[in-house]
C-alpha positions in Angstrom: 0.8 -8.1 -107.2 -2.8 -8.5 -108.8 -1.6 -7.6 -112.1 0.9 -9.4 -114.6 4.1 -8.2 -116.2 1.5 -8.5 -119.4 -0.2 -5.1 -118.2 3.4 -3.4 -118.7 3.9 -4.7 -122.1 0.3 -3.4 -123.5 0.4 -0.4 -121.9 3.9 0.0 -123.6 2.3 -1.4 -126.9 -0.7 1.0 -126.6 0.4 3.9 -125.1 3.6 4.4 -128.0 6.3 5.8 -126.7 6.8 9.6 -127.1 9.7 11.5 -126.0 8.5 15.1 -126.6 5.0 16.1 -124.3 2.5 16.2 -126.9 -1.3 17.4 -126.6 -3.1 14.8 -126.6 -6.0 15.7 -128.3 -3.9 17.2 -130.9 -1.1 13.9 -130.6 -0.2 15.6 -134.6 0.6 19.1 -133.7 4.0 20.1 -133.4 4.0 22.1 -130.1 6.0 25.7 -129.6 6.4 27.4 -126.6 3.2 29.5 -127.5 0.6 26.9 -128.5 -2.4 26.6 -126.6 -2.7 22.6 -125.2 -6.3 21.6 -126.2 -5.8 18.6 -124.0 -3.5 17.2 -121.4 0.7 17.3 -121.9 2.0 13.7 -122.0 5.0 12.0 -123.0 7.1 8.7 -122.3 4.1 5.5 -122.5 1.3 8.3 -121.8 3.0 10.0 -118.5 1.1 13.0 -117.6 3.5 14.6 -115.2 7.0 15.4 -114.6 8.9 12.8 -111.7 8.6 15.8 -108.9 4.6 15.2 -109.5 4.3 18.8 -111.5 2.2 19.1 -114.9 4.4 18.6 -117.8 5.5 21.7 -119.8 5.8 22.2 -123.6 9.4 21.1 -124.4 9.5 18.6 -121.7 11.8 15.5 -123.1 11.9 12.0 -121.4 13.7 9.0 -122.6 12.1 5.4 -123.5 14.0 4.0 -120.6 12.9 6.6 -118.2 9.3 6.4 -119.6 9.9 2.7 -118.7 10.7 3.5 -114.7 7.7 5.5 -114.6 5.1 3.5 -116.1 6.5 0.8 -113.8 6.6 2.7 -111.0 3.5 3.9 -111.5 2.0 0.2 -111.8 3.1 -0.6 -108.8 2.2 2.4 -106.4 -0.9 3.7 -108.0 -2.8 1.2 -110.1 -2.2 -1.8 -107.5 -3.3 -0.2 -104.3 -7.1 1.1 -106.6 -7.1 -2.5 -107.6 -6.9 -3.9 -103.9 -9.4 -0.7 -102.7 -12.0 -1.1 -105.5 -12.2 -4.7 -106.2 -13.7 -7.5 -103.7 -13.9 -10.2 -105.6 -11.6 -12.7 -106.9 -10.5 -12.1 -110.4 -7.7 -13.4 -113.5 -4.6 -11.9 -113.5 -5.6 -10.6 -116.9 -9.1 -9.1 -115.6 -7.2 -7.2 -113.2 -4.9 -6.3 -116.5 -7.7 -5.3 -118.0 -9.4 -2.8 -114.9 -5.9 -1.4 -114.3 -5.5 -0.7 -117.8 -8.8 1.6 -117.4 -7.1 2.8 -113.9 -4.0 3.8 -116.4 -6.1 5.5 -118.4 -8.1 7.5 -116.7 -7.0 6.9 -112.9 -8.8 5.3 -109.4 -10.5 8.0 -108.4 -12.7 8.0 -111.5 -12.8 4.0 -112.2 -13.6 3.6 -108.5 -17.0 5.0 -109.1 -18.1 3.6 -112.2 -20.9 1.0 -112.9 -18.5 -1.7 -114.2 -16.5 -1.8 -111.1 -20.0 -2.2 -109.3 -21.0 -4.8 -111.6 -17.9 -6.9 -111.0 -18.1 -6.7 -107.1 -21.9 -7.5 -107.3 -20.9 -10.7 -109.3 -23.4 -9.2 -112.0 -24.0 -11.3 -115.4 -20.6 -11.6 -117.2 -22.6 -10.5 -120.5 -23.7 -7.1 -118.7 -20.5 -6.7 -116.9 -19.1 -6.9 -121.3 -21.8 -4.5 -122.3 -20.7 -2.0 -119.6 -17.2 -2.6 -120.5 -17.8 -2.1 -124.3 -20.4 0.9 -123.8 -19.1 2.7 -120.8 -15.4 3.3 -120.7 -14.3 4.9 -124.2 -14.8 8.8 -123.7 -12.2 11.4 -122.6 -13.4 14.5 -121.2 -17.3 13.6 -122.9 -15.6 12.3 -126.1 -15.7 9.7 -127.1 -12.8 8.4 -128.5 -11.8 5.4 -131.4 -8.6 4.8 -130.0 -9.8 4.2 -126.8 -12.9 1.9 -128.0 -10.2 -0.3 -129.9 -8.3 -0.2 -126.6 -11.3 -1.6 -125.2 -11.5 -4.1 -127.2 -8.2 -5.4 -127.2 -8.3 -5.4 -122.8 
C-alpha cells in the first residue's frame, strides 16, 4: 500500500462520524422524508452511498463500526489503485496521505486531472506544487468551502 494506516485515522478525525445520512451542505438540518437535499446524502466517516453502490436515502442509518469497514474498504479499492494510476513519482507515505485524502474527498476521476497532480509528476517547485495545494483544492461544487481549506491545511 502507498498510503499509511495514518490516512484512516484523519479521515475518521475529519470526516466525524454520522450515523443518520445528512445533507451535506445543510450537515444542521434535520432531514424528513420530504426535505429537498441541497447537497449530497452522506453518513458513516463521509460515505456517500449505500454498500450495494446505490445513492443513500433520507433515513438511511449506518453504525461507527460499519462506517469503519467502508471507509477502509474503500481506501483500499478506490483511493490506492488512483494513487498508483495518477502518480509517477516517488512520494512519503504521508504525501500520498495527503493526495488520497483529496481522492476521498472528491474522488480519482476529478483529482486525476488537476494541475497539482501535474505539478507533482513534473517534479514542479515544491513552493508551487504548496500554492496549488493551498489555492486549488478547497471548493465543492464552485464553493468554496472553510472546512475544506482547514482540511487543506491540516494534509
Amino acid at each position: 500500500m502507498l498510503t499509511t494506516p495514518a490516512l484512516t485515522a484523519f479521515l475518521q478525525a475529519r470526516e466525524t462520524f454520522r450515523p443518520i445520512a445528512y445533507d451535506d451542505l445543510r450537515p444542521n438540518v434535520e432531514l424528513d422524508p420530504d426535505s429537498e437535499v441541497k447537497g449530497t446524502l452522506t453518513y458513516g466517516y463521509g460515505t456517500i452511498t449505500r454498500p450495494d453502490g446505490s445513492p443513500l436515502r433520507i433515513g438511511d442509518q449506518i453504525t461507527r463500526q460499519e462506517a469503519l469497514d467502508r471507509l477502509t474498504l474503500y481506501i483500499r479499492e478506490e483511493v490506492e489503485p488512483w494513487l498508483e494510476n495518477i502518480i509517477h513519482v516517488d512520494l512519503t507515505g504521508e504525501q500520498y496521505d495527503a493526495i488520497g485524502s483529496l481522492i476521498y474527498n472528491f474522488g480519482g476521476h476529478r483529482v486525476a486531472d488537476w494541475q497539482l497532480i501535474r505539478r507533482i509528476n513534473a517534479g514542479d517547485d515544491p513552493a508551487n506544487i504548496a500554492l496549488e495545494w493551498l489555492r486549488g483544492t478547497w471548493t465543492a461544487k464552485g464553493e468554496p468551502l472553510l472546512g475544506i481549506s482547514r482540511r487543506r491545511i491540516m494534509e
